[in-house]
C-alpha positions in Angstrom: 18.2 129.2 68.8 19.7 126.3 70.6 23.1 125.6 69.7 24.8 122.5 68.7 27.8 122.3 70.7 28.9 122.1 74.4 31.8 124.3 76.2 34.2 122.0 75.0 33.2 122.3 71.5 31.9 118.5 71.0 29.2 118.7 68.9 25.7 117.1 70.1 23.4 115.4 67.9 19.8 116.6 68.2 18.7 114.2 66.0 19.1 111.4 67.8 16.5 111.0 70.9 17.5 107.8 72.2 21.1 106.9 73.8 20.8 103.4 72.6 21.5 104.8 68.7 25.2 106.2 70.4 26.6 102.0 71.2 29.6 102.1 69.1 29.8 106.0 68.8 32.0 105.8 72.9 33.4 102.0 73.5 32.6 100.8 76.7 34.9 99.0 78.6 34.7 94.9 78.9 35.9 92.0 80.4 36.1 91.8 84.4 37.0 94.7 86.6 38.5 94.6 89.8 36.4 97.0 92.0 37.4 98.3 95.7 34.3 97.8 97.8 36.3 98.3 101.1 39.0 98.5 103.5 39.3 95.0 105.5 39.0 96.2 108.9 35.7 97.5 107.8 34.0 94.4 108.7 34.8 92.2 111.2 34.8 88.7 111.3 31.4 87.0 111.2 30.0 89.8 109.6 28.3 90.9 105.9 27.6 94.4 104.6 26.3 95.8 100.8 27.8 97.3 98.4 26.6 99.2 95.2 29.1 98.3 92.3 27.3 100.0 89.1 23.6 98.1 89.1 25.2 95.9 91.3 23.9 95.4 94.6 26.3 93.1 96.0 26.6 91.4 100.0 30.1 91.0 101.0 30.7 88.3 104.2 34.0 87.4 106.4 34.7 84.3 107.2 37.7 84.4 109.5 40.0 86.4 107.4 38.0 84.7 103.6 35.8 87.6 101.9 32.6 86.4 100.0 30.6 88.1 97.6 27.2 87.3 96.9 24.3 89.2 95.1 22.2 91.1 98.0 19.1 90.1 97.4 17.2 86.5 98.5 15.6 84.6 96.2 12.3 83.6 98.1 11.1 87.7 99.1 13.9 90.1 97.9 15.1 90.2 101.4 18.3 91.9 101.5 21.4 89.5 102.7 23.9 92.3 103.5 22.1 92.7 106.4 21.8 89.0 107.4 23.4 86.9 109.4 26.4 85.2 109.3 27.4 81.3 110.9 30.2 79.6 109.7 30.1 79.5 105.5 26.1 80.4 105.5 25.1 83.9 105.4 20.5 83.5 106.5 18.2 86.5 105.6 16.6 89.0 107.6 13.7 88.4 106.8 12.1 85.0 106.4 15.9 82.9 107.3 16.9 81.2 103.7 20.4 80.6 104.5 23.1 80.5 101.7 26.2 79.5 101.5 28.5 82.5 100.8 31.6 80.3 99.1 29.4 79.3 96.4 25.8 81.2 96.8 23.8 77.4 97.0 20.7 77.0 99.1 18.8 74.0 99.9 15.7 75.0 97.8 14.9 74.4 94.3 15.9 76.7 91.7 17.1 79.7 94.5 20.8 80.0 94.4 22.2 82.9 93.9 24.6 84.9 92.0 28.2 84.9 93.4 31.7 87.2 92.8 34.8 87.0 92.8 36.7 88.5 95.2 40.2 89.1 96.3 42.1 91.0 98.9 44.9 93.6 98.2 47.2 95.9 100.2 44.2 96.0 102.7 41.1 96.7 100.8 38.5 94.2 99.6 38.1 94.0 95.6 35.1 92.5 94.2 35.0 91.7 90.2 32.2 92.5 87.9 31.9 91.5 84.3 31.8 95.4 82.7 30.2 96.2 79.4 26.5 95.9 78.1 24.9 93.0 76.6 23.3 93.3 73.7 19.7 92.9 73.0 19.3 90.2 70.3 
């Protein structure tokens, strides 16, 4: 016989079989979230790096001593910009050279640009913010 509670005597619901019947049972946080990514002298100057931040997956760039966040992934073949290059404001990717510009995450084609975050420096590490919280499905 299986039993209905845990070690620390919560009950469990066998009747329910998918998690999506829980939303409302445990709030989730919302609003934005200030996340540390990294310590500053973790990337130099001139240089980008990834980060995972939940789902995220999320290319932080340097400009001189300006931190960038854009999402990771290029619009044209999924190429990964944490890995690209970095010149001035414009972060180019690995793999086929889209360029972007990390202040704002515009490119010069159509329909491309990408997703960018806020980020912020404080007592030397690198904070990125992410809206938290689920969206609803309609």
């Amino acid at each position: 016989a299986a039993i209905k509670k845990c070690w620390c005597g919560l009950f469990s619901l066998k009747e329910v079989e998918d998690g999506e019947e829980l939303l409302g049972v445990i709030e989730e946080p919302g609003g934005p979230v200030d996340v540390p990514a990294f310590k500053v002298d973790d990337v130099a100057p001139g240089q980008i790096r990834s980060v995972r931040i939940g789902k995220r997956d999320i290319a932080v760039a340097r400009v001189g001593d300006e931190f960038f966040a854009l999402s990771n992934v290029c619009r044209h073949a999924f190429g990964p910009l944490g890995e690209g290059f970095v010149e001035g404001y414009s972060v180019m990717c690995p793999w086929h050279g889209w360029r972007y510009d990390v202040r704002d995450g515009t490119t010069d084609h159509p329909d491309a640009n990408v997703r960018r975050y806020p980020v912020m420096v404080r007592d030397g590490e690198v904070f990125v913010t992410v809206e938290m919280g689920r969206k609803r499905r309609e």
